[in-house]
C-alpha positions in Angstrom: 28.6 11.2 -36.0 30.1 8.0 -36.0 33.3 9.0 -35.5 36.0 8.9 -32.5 35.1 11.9 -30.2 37.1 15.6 -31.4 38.7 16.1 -28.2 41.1 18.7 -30.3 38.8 21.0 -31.4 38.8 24.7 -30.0 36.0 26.9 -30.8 38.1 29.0 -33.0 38.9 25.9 -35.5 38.2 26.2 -38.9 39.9 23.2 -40.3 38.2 19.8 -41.8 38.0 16.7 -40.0 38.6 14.0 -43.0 37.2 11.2 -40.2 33.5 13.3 -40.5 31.9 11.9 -43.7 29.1 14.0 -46.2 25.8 13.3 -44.3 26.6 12.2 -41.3 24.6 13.0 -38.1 24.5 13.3 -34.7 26.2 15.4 -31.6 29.4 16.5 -31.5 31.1 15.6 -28.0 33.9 18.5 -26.7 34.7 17.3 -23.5 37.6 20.1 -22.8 35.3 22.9 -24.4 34.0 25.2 -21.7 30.7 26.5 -23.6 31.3 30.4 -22.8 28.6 31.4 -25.1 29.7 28.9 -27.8 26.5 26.8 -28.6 27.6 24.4 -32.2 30.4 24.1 -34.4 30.6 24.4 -38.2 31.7 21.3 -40.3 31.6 21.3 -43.7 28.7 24.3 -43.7 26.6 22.2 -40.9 26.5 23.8 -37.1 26.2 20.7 -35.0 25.6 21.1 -30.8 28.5 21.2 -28.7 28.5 19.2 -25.3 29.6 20.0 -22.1 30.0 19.5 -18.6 27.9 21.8 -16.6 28.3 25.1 -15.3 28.1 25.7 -11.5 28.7 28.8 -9.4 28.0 30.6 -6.4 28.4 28.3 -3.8 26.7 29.9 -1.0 26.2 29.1 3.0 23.6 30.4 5.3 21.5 30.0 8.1 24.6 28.6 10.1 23.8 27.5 13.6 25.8 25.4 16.0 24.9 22.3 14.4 23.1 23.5 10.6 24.0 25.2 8.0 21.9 25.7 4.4 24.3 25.1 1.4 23.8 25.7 -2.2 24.6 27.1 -5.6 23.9 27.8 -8.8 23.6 25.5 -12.0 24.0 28.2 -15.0 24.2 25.8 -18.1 23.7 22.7 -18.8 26.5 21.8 -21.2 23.6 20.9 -24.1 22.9 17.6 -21.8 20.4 16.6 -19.8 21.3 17.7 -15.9 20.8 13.6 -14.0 22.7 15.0 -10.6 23.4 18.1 -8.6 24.3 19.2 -4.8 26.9 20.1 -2.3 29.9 17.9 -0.8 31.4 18.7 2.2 33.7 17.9 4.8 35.5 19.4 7.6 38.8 21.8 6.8 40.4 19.1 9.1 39.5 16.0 7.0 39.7 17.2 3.4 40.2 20.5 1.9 39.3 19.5 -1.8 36.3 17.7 -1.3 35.1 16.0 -4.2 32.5 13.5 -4.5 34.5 9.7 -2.9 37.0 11.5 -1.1 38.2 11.1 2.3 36.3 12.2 5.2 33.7 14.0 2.5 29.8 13.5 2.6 27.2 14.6 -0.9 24.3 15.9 -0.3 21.9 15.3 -3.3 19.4 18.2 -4.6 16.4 17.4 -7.4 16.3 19.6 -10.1 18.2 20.7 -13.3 19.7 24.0 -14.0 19.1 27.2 -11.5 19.5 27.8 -8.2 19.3 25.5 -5.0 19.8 24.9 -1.8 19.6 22.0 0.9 19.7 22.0 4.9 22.3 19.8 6.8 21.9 19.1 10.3 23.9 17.5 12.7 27.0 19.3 12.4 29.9 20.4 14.8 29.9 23.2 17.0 32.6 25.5 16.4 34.2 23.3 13.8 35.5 24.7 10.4 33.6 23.5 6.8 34.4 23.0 3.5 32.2 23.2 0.8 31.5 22.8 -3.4 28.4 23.2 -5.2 28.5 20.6 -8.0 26.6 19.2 -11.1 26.7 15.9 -13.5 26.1 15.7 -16.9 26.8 12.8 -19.5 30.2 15.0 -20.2 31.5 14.8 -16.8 30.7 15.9 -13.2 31.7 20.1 -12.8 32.2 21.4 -9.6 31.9 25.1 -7.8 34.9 27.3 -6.3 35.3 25.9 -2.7 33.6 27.9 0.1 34.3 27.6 4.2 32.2 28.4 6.8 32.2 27.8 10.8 29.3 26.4 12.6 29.0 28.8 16.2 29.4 27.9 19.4 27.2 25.9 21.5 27.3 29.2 23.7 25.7 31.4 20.9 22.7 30.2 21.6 22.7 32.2 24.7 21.9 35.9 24.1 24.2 38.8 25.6 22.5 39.8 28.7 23.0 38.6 31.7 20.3 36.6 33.6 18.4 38.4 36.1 16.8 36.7 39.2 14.4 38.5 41.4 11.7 37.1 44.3 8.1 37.9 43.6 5.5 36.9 46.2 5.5 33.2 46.2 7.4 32.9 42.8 11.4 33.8 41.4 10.7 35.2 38.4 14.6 34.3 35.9 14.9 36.0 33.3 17.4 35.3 30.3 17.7 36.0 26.9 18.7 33.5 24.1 18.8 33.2 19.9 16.1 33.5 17.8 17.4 31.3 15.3 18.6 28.8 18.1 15.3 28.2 19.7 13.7 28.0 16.1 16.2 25.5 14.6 15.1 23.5 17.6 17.4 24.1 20.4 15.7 23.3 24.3 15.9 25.8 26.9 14.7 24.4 30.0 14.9 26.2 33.6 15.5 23.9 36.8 15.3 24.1 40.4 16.5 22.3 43.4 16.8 22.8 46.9 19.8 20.4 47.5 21.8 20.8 44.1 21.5 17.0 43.7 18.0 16.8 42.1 16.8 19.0 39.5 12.9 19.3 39.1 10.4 21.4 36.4 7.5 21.3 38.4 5.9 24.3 38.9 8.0 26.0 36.2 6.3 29.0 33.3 8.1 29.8 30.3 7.2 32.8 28.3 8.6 34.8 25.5 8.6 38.7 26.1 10.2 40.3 23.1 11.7 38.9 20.7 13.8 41.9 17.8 14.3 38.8 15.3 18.0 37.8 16.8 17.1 37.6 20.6 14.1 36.3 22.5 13.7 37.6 26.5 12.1 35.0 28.2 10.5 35.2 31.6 10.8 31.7 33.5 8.7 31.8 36.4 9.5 29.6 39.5 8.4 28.3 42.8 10.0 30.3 45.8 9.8 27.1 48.2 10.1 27.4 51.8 13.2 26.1 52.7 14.9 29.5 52.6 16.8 28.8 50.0 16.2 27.5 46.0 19.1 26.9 43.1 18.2 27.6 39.6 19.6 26.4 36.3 19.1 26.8 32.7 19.6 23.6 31.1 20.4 24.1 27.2 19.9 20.9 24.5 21.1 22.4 21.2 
């Protein structure tokens, strides 16, 4: 329709528009009309398509490490327009606490794809630092974003499970036992045992790593060590998130 967009319409309008002329066509632009179901409008007997922004929910965080999180949501409508963008932004609670896409302190994370749902994996994050997230999507009728979700990245101590190490002399060998997170050591994390003899040089020579169980949250791993023979030996566990 080549007319100035209807901004004024409300999908309960039944009144003429004297700017729309007999024969006309085209698409009918309602940039402050959430679609809710509502698909056209009636002029003058003809139902023409009503346009949108998109609709975005369930902004959703998982998988949250020290240092990663996976983000997403859910596109749920199109707005009658073709989807060009979607994603997350994100910043820290300390930065920004509305983040929107160019705002202070806040990064996007593009996501290919249209309507549905997705997600996408950040790394590099904080330890125990406080996050603020929306889901969004772009359409030519605007750019729609999700209800704002938070989440925490852990410690750099969670990677460590809850027992305590246990050290104990076997032959020739310490065996050093310790137990550490599943999801940690599978998102990449190093676990590294160390021994000196002086405290100030650390050495790996001679050192086994093996995992014994492992019940999906913790591994127990057996780190098997030379016992020396300088009477005594220092061990360490060095950690690399």
């Amino acid at each position: 329709i080549s007319a100035p967009v209807l901004a004024s319409f409300r999908d309960t309008d039944t009144r003429p528009n004297s700017l729309i002329t007999r024969g006309s066509t085209g698409i009918l632009a309602l940039p402050g009309l959430r679609p809710a179901g509502t698909t056209g409008v009636t002029l003058n007997g003809t139902t023409l398509p009503v346009l949108a922004a998109p609709l975005i929910h369930s902004p959703a965080a998982t998988a949250i490490t020290a240092r990663e999180a996976t983000l997403g949501g859910t596109v749920t409508a199109d707005g009658g327009a073709r989807i060009t963008e979607r994603g997350v932004v994100f910043s820290t609670n300390a930065a920004n606490r509305n983040p929107i896409i160019g705002g202070t302190g806040v990064t996007a994370v593009k996501v290919a794809g249209t309507t549905g749902a997705f997600t996408t994996s950040l790394t590099g994050l904080t330890p125990s630092t406080s996050y603020i997230f929306k889901a969004y999507a772009i359409n030519s009728q605007g750019t729609r974003y999700s209800i704002a979700w938070t989440f925490t990245t852990r410690s750099a101590l969670d990677i460590l499970g809850p027992t305590a190490p246990q050290l104990r002399k076997i032959a020739d060998r310490l065996e050093f036992l310790y137990s550490r997170s599943t999801a940690a050591a599978a998102a990449g994390a190093s676990f590294q045992v160390e021994w000196s003899d002086t405290l100030a040089t650390w050495s790996t020579a001679g050192v086994e790593q093996s995992v014994v169980s492992d019940d999906g949250t913790y591994q127990q791993v057996k780190a098997t060590v030379p016992a020396g023979a300088g009477g005594k030996r220092f061990l360490r566990l060095q950690i690399r998130p």
